[in-house]
C-alpha positions as CSV (number, residue, x, y, z in Angstrom):
1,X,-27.9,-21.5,-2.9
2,X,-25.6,-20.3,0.1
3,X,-23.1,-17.9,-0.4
4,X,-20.7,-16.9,2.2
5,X,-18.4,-13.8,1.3
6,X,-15.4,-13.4,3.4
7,X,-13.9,-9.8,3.3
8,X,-10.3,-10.7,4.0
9,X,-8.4,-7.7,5.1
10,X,-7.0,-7.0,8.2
11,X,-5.0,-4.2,7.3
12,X,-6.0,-0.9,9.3
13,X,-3.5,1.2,8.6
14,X,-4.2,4.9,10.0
15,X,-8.1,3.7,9.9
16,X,-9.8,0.4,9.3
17,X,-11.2,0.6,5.4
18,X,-14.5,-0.4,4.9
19,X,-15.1,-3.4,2.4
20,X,-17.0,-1.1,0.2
21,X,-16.6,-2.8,-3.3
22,X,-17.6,-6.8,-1.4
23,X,-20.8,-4.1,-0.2
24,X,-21.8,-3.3,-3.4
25,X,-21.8,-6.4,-4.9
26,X,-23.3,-8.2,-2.5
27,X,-26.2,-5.3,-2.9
28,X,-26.7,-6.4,-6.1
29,X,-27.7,-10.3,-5.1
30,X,-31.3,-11.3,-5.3
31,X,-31.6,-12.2,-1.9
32,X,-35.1,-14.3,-2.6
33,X,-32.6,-16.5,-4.9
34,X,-29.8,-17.0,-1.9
35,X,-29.0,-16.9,1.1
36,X,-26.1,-15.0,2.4
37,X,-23.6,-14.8,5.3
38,X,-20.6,-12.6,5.5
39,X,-17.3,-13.2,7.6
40,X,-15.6,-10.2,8.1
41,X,-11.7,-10.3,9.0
42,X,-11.1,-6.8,9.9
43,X,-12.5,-7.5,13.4
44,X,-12.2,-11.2,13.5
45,X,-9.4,-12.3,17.3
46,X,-9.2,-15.8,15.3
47,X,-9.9,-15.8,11.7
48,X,-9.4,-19.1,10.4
49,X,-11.1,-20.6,12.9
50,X,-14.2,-18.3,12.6
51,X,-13.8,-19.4,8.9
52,X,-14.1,-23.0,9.7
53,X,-16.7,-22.7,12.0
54,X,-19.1,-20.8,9.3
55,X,-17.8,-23.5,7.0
56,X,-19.1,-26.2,9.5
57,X,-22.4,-24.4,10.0
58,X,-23.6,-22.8,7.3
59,X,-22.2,-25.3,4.3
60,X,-21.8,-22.7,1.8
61,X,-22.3,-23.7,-1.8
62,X,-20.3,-20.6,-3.3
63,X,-17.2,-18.9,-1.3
64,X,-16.3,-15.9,-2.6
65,X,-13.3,-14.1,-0.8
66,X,-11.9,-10.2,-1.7
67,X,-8.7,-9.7,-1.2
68,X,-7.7,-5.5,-0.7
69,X,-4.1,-5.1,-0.5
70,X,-1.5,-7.6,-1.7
71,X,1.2,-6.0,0.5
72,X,1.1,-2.7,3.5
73,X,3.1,-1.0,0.3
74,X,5.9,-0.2,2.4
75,X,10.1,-0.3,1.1
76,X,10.6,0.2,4.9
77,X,8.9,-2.2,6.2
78,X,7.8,-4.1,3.7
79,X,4.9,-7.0,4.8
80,X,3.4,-9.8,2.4
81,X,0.2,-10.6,2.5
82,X,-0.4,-13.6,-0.3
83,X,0.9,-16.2,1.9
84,X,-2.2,-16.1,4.2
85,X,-4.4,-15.7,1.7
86,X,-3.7,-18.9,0.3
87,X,-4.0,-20.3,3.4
88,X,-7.6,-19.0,3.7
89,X,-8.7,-20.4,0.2
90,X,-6.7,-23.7,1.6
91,X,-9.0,-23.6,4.7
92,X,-12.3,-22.8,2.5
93,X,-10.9,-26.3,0.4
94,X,-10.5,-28.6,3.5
95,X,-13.7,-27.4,5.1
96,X,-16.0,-27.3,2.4
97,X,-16.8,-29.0,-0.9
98,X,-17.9,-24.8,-2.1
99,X,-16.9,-23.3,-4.9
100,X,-14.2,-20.7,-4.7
101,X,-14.2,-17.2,-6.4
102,X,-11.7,-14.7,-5.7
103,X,-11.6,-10.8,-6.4
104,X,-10.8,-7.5,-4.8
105,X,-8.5,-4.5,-5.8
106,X,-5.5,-6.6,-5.2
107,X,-6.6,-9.9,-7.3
108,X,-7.1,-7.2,-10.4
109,X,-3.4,-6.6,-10.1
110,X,-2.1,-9.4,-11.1
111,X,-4.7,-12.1,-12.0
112,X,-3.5,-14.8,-13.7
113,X,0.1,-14.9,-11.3
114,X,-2.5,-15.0,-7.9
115,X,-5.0,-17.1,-9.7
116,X,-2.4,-19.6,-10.7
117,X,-0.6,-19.2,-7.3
118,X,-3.8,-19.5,-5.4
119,X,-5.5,-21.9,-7.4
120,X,-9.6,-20.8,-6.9
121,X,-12.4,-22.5,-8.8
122,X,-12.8,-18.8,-10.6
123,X,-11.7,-15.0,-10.1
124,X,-13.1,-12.3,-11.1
125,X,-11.0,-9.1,-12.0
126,X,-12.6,-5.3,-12.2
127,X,-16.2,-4.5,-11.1
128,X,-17.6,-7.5,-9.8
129,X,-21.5,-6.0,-9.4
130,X,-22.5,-7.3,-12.8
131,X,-20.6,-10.0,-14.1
132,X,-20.4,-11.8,-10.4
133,X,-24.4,-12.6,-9.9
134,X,-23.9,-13.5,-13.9
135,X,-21.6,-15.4,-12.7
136,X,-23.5,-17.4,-10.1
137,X,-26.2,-18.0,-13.0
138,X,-24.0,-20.1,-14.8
139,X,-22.9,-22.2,-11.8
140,X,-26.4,-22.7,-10.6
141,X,-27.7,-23.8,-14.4
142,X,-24.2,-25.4,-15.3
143,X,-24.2,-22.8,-18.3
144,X,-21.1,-21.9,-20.7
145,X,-19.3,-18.9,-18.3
146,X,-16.6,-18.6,-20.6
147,X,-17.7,-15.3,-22.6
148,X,-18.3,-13.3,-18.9
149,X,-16.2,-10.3,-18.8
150,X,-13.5,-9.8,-16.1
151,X,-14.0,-13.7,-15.2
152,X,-10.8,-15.9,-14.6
153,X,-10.4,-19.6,-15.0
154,X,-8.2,-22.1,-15.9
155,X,-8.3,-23.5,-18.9
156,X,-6.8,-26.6,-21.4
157,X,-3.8,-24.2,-21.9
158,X,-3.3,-22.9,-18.5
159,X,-5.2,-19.9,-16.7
160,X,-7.6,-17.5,-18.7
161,X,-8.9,-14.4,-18.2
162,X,-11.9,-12.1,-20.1
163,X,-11.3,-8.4,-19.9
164,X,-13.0,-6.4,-17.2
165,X,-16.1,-4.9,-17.7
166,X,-16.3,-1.1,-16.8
167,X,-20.5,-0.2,-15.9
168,X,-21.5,2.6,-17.8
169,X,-24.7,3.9,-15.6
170,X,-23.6,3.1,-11.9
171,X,-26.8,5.0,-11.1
172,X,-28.6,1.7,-12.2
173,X,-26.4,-0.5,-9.4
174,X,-28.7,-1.0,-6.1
175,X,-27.3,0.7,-2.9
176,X,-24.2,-1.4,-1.2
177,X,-25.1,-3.3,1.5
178,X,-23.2,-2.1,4.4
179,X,-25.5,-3.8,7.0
180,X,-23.9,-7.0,6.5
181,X,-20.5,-5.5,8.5
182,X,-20.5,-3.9,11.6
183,X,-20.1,-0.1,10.6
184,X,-20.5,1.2,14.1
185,X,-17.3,-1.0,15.1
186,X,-15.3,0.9,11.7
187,X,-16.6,4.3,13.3
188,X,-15.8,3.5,16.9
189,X,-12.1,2.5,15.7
190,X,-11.6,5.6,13.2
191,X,-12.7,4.6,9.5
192,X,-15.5,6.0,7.8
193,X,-18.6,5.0,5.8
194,X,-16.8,5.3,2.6
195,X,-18.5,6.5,-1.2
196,X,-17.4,5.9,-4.2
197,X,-19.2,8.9,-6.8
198,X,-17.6,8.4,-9.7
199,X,-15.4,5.0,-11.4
200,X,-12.0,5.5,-14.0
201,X,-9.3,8.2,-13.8
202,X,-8.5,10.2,-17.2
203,X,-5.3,11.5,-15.5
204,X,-1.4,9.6,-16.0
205,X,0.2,9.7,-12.9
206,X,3.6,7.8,-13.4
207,X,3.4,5.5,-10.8
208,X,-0.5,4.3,-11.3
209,X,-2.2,2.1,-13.0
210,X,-5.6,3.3,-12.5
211,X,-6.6,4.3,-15.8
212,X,-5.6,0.5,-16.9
213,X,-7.7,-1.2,-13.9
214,X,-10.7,1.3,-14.1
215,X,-11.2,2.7,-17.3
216,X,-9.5,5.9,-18.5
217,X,-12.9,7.6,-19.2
218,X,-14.7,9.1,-16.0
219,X,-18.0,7.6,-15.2
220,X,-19.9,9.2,-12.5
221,X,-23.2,8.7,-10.5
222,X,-25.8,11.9,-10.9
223,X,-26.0,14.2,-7.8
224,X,-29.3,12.5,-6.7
225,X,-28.3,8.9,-6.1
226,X,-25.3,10.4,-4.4
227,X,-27.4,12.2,-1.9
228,X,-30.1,9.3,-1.6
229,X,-26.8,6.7,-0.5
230,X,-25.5,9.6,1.7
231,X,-29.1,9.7,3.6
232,X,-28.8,6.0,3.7
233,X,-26.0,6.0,5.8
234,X,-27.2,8.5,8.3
235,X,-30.4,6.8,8.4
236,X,-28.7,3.2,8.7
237,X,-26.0,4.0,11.4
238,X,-26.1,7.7,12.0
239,X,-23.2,8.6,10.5
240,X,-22.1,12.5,10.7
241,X,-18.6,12.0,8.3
242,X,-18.6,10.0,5.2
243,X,-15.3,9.8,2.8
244,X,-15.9,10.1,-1.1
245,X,-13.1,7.4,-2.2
246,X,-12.9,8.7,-5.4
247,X,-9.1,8.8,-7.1
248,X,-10.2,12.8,-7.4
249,X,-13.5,14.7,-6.3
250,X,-12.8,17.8,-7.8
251,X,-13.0,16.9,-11.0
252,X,-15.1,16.6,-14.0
253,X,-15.7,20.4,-12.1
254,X,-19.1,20.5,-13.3
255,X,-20.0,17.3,-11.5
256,X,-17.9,18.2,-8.3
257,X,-20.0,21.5,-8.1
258,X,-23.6,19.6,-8.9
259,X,-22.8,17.0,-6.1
260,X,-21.9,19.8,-3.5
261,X,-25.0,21.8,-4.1
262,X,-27.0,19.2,-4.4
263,X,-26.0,18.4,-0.7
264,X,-26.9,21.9,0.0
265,X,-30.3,21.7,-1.1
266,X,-31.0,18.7,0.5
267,X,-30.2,20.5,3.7
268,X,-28.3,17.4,4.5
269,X,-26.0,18.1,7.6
270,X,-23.0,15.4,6.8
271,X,-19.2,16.4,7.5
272,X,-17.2,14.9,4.7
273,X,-13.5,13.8,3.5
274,X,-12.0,13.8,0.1
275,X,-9.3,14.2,-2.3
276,X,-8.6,16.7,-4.6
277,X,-7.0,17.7,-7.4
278,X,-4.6,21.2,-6.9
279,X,-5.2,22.4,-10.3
280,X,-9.1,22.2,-10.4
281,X,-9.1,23.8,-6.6
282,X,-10.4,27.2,-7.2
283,X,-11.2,29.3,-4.3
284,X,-15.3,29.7,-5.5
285,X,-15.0,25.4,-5.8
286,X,-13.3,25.0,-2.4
287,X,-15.9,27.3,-0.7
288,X,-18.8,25.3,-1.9
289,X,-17.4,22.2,-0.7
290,X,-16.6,23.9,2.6
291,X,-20.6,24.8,2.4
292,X,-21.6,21.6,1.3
293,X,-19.7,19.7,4.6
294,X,-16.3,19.0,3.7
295,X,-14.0,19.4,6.7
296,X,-11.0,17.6,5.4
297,X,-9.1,17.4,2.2
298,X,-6.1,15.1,0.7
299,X,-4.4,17.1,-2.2
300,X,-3.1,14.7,-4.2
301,X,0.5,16.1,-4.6
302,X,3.0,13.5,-3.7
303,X,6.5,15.5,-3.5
304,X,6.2,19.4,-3.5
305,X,9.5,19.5,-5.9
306,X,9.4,21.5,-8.9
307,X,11.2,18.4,-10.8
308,X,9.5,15.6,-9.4
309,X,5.9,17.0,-10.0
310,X,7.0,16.9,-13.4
311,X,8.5,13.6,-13.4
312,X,5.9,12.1,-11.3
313,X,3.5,13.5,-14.2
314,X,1.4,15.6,-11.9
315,X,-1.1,18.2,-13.8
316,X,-0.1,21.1,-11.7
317,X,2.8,23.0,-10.7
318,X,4.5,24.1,-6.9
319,X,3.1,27.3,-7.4
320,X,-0.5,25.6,-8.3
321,X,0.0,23.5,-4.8
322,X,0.9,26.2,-2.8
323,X,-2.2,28.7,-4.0
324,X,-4.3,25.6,-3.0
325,X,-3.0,24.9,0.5
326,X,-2.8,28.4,1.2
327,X,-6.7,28.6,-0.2
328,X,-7.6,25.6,2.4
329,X,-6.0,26.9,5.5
330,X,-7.7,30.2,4.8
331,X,-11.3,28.6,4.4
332,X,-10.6,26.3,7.1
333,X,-10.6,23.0,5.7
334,X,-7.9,20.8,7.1
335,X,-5.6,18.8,5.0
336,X,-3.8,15.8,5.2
337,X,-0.4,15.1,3.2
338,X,1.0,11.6,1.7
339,X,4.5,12.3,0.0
340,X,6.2,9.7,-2.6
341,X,10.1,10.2,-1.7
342,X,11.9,8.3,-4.1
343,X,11.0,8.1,-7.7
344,X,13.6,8.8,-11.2
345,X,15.4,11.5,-10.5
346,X,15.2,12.1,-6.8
347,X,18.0,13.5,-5.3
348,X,19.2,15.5,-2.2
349,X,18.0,18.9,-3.7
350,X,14.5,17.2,-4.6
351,X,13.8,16.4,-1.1
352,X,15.4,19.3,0.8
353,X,13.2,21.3,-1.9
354,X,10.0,19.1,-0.5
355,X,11.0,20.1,3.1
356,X,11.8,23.7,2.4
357,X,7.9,24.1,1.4
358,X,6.7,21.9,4.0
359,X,7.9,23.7,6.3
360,X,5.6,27.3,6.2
361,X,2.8,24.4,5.8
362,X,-0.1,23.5,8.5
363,X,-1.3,19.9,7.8
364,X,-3.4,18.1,10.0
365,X,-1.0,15.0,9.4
366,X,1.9,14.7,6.9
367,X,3.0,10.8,5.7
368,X,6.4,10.3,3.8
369,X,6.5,7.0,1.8
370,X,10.0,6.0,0.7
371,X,10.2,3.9,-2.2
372,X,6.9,3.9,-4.7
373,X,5.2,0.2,-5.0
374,X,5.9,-1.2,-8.8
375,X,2.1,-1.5,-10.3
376,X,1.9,-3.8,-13.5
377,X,0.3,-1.3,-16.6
378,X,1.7,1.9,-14.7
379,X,4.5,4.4,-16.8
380,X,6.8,3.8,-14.1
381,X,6.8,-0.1,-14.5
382,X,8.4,1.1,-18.0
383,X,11.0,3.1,-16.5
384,X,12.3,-0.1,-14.0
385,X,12.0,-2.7,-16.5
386,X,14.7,0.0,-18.8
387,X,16.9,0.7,-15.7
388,X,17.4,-3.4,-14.4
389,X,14.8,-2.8,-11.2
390,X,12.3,-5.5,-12.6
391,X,12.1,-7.9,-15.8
392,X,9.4,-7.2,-18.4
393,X,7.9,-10.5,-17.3
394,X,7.3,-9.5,-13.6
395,X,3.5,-10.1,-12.8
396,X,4.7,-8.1,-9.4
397,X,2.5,-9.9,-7.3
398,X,4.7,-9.7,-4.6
399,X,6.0,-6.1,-3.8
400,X,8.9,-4.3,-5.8
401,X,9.3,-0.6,-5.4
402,X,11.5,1.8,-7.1
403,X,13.7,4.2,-5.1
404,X,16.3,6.5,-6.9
405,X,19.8,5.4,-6.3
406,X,21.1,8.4,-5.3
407,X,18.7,8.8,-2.5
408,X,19.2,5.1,-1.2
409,X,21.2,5.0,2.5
410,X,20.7,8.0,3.6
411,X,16.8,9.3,3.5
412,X,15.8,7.8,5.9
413,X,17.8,8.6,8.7
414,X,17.3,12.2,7.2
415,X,13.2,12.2,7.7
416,X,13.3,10.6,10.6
417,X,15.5,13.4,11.8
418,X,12.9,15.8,10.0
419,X,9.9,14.7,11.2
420,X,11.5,14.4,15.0
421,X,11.4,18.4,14.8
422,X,7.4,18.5,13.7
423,X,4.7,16.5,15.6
424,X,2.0,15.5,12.7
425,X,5.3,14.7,10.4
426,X,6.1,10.9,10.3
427,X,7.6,8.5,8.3
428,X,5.7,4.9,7.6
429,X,7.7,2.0,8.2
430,X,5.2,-0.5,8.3
């Protein structure tokens, strides 16, 4: 059987993201049972007609295309991405009689809305490494599929859809297989061979819906197959910085610590990126890390206000964030910052109080996001249906953000102005 898998996104943002999750499944194939071809977007000058001609000469029996990002997440600048991708799956069904199966990140937001809208043969929502070769069993021996977790159809009564299946042991999944995409081109134009250690997220931030989509129970891969996939990568391409793409490295601690000396012993020499949580970011933890390769750290803070930490239901406090940063510019590991400007109960003092701290502060770059994207399952998708933003029936495929009225008009002709007087400061738009 052929399968083509199309990695869809163009999206590069600050730095072209690697199709890691389309890697990993397609590491799990049986490659003596298919054949496989890729088509990856990222790079593609004309898409759709690199899509038809793979159509015309490879004849692909399954299609399966993953869809990242359903919008660039910006209230500034906001841009849609749905639209084309129905035009891909309408280019798949006028140049090939394949099967079509959808997934990605974005696809698990809001499955039965995009599967109605884009009208696939099947989608699958969650991790795809299991249930999508199971998947491909079915097809190939015309089996019942309709008991497959995280699988999406459409049924008598309209579209269904299974739960997703969370995988317990991810040390048992194969290695991704990134030598299907062209990871020297990510390199050459800033990304990074990306890592994912650990699946779920036990924490509540307001605006997230994480701990629905992954699992609210951390499950984590064992120091060793971490290292082995790290060597894999340097052998593979020769890559000397890898990012962990983990929600939070630094914590569980104990298996934050394990991975990091682990890497020690190996006497790999890798540079590394992360994220991390301020209240787990001891100075003992942060040194090790700083030993173990890491050279660059997000701190997952998202407004440096007192009030809004609180609101935004951050586990730490101001005084928690600032010990850290203080603690990273000390050891030497830069930091990058994304900020969340507008969510209940942002006001003038909120933000001035953001800028106040900001301001002593020596980040390598500094974002500000105004307006947070509305994600189905997330507290904060509570909070708008109450207040009028959204109605309880919105599958928010396409992108509604909340911004606190009493910051609306005025914030941001104020950052701009901010950032203006600091040179790693901006404000996205786009």
């Amino acid at each position: 059987m052929r399968l083509l898998f199309v990695a869809t996104n163009h999206m590069k943002d600050s730095m072209p993201p690697m199709p890691l999750g389309l890697a990993s499944i397609i590491g799990q194939i049986d490659e003596s049972r298919y054949q496989i071809q890729v088509l990856d977007m990222m790079f593609c000058d004309q898409p759709e007609a690199e899509l038809i001609k793979i159509c015309s000469d490879f004849k692909p029996e399954i299609i399966a295309l993953s869809i990242r990002n359903l919008d660039n997440q910006s209230y500034l600048g906001t841009q849609y991405f749905i639209p084309g991708e129905k035009k891909i799956v309408e280019l798949c069904r006028s140049n090939s009689e394949a099967t079509i199966i959808i997934g990605g990140p974005a696809f698990t937001v809001s499955p039965s809305a995009m599967f109605q809208y884009l009208d696939p043969d099947f989608g699958v929502i969650g991790e795809g490494e299991v249930v999508f070769p199971e998947l491909l069993n079915c097809i190939e021996s015309g089996s019942d599929f309709k008991k497959l977790q995280g699988l999406v159809w459409k049924g008598a009564g309209g579209v269904m859809h299974n739960p997703p299946q969370f995988i317990s042991n991810l040390d048992e999944l194969k290695l991704p297989r990134r030598d299907f995409f062209d990871n020297r081109r990510y390199i050459q134009e800033g990304g990074m061979p990306n890592i994912l250690i650990k699946q779920g997220c036990s924490f509540g931030c307001l605006y997230c819906d994480g701990p629905f989509t992954m699992g609210s129970q951390w499950r984590t891969k064992s120091p060793e197959t971490v290292v082995a996939e790290i060597k894999a990568i340097q052998k593979d391409f020769g890559a000397q910085l890898v990012y962990f793409n983990d929600a939070i490295f630094n914590y569980p601690v104990d298996q934050a610590r394990a991975i990091c000396q682990a890497i020690i012993d190996s006497g790999l020499k890798i540079m590394w990126v992360a994220t991390v949580n301020p209240a787990y970011s001891d100075r003992s933890q942060l040194e090790l890390m700083r030993k173990a390769g890491c050279v660059a750290v997000s701190p997952s803070c998202d407004s440096c206000s007192e009030k809004m930490l609180k609101t935004l239901r951050k586990n730490f406090t101001k005084a928690e964030l600032e010990s850290c940063l203080k603690m990273l510019e000390e050891i030497e590991i830069r930091y990058l910052l994304w900020l969340l400007i507008g969510g209940p109960g942002e006001n003038r003092e909120t933000v001035e109080e953001t800028i106040s701290f900001l301001e002593n502060r020596n980040p390598m770059m500094l974002d500000f996001c105004v307006g947070i994207r509305l994600m189905p399952h997330s507290p904060l998708f509570d909070i708008a249906v109450r207040e009028g933003v959204i109605s309880a029936d919105d599958p928010l495929m396409e992108p509604k953000f909340y911004i606190s009225p009493e910051i609306e008009g005025w914030i941001n002709d104020y950052l701009v102005k901010v950032c203006a007087r600091h040179e790693k400061w901006d404000v996205k738009q786009r």
